[in-house]
C-alpha positions in Angstrom: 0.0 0.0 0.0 2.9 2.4 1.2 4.5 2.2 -2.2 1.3 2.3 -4.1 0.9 6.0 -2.2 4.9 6.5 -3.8 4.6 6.0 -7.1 0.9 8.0 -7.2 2.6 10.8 -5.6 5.8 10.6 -7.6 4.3 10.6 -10.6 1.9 13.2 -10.1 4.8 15.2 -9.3 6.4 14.3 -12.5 3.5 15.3 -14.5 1.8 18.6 -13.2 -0.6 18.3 -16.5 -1.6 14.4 -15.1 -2.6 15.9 -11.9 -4.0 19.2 -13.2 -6.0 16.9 -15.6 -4.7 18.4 -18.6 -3.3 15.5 -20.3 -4.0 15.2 -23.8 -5.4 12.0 -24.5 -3.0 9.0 -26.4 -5.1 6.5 -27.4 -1.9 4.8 -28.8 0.3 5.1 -25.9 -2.7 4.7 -23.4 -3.6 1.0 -25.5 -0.6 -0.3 -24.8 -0.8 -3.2 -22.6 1.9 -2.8 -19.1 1.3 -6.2 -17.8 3.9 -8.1 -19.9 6.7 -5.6 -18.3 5.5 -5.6 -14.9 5.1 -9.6 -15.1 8.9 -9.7 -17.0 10.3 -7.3 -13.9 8.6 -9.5 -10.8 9.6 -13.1 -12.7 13.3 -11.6 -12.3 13.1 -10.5 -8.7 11.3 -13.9 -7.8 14.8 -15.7 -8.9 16.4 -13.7 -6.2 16.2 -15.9 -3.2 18.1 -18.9 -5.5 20.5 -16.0 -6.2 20.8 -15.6 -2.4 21.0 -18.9 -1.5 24.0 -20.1 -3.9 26.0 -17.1 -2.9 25.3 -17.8 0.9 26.5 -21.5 0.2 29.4 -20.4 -2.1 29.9 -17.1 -0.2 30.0 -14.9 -2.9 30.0 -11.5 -3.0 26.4 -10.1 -3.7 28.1 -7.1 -6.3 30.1 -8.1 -9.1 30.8 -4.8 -10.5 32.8 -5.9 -13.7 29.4 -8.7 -15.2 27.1 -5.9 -14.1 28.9 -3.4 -16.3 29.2 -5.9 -19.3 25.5 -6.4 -18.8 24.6 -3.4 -18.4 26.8 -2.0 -21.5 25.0 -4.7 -23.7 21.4 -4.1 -22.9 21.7 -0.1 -23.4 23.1 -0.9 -27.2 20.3 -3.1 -27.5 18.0 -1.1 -26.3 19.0 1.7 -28.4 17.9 -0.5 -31.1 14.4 -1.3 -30.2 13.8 2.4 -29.9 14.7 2.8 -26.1 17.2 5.6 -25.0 20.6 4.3 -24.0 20.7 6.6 -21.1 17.1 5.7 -19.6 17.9 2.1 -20.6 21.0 2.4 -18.4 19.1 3.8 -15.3 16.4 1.1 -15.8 19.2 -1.9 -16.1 21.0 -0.3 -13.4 17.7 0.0 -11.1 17.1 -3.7 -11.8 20.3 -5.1 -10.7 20.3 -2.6 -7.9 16.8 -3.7 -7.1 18.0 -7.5 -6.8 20.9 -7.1 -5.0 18.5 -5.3 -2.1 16.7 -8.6 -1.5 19.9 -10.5 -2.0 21.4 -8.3 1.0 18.0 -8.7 3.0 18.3 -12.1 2.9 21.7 -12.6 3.9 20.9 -10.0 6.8 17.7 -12.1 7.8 20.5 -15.3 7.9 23.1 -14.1 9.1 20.5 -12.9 12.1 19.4 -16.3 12.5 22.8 -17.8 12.0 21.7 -20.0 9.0 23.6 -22.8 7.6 24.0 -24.1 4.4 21.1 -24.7 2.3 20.0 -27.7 0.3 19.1 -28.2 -3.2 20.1 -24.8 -4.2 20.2 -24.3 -8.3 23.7 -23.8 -9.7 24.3 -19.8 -10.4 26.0 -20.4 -13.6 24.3 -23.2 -15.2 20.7 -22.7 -13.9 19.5 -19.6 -12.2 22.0 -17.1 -14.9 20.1 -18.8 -18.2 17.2 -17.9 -16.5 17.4 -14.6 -15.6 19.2 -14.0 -19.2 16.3 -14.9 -20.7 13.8 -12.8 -18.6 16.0 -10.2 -19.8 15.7 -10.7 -23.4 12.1 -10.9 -22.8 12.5 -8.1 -20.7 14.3 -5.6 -23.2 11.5 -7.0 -26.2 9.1 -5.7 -23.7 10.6 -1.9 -23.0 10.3 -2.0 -26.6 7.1 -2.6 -26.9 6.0 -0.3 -23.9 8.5 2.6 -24.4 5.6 4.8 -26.4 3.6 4.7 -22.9 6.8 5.0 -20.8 7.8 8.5 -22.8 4.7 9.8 -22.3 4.7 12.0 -19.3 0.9 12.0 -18.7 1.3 7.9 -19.1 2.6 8.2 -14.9 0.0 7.5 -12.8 -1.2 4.3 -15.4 2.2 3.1 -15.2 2.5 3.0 -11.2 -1.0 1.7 -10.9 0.2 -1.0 -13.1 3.7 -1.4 -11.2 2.4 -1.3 -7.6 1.9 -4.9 -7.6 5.1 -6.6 -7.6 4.5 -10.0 -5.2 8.5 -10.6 -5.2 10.3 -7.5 -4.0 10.6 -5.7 -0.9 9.0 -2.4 -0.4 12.6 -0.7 -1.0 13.5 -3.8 -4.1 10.5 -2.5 -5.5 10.8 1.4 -5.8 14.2 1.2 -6.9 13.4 -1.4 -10.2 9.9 0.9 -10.4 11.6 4.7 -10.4 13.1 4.7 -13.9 9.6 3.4 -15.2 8.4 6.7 -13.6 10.3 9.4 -14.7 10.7 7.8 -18.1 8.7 10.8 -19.4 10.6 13.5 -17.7 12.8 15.4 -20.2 16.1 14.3 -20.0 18.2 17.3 -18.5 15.7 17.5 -15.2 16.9 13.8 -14.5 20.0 13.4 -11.8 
């Protein structure tokens, strides 16, 4: 509920015409279905707790800096090429690793609290859980594509954090941070951090 509240409020903030009620209507942009993204986005996060888990049996470190960039680097030329801005693409990658990594560390804080062991039948990282999640990002990126006419409209905001505010795998905090890019899409560039 608290983040529902968040992302109204951001994005009525973002769009002074959405609150004023002086959008134009986009029936194009408005058509455009937000499910497939929001679905894409909580299938990634719900892999997290395997991601966890092997790294609490392996301990591994939660960051890895150097695959992150590499991933990152890849999905904004990609993106480019469906139509997406590198730059935004970059913040929305970013927020989604950043976003994962939250629960990964909330986990380990919730075991090493409780002083957990190792865990059984844990997918492999590399063979199982990474194919995975590379493929929810594929499916991912198709979908940004598809939804990036809605996500560039400004007066699109409070649709699009209606239609995020239900993510059943994330944390409150997991949750804003993959949702903010989604919500300032629309902003014009140079107002962005």
């Amino acid at each position: 509920m608290l983040l529902r509240a968040f992302a109204l409020c951001f994005a009525l903030v973002c769009c002074p015409l959405a609150a004023a009620g002086q959008c134009p209507a986009d029936a194009s942009a408005s058509a455009i279905s937000l499910e497939p993204l929001r679905q894409l986005i909580d299938a990634r996060l719900a892999l997290m707790p395997d991601v966890a888990r092997h790294k609490w049996n392996t301990h591994g470190a939660i960051d890895d800096l150097v695959r992150e960039q590499q991933v990152v680097d890849a999905l904004k030329a990609r993106a480019q090429a469906l139509g997406v801005p590198r730059p935004w693409a970059e913040r929305f990658f970013r927020a989604q690793i950043d976003g994962a990594k939250q629960i990964q560390r909330a986990r380990f804080a919730q075991w090493e609290q409780a002083g957990a062991g190792q865990f059984a039948d844990v997918p492999d990282l590399v063979t199982v859980i990474r194919p995975r999640l590379d493929g929810l990002t594929a499916d991912l990126l198709r979908a940004l594509g598809e939804a990036w006419p809605a996500l560039a409209d400004p007066c699109q905001r409070a649709r699009i954090a209606a239609a995020m505010a239900h993510l059943e795998h994330a944390t409150p905090q997991a949750a804003a941070t993959v949702t903010a890019p989604l919500l300032e899409a629309g902003v014009a560039p140079d107002s962005l951090p």
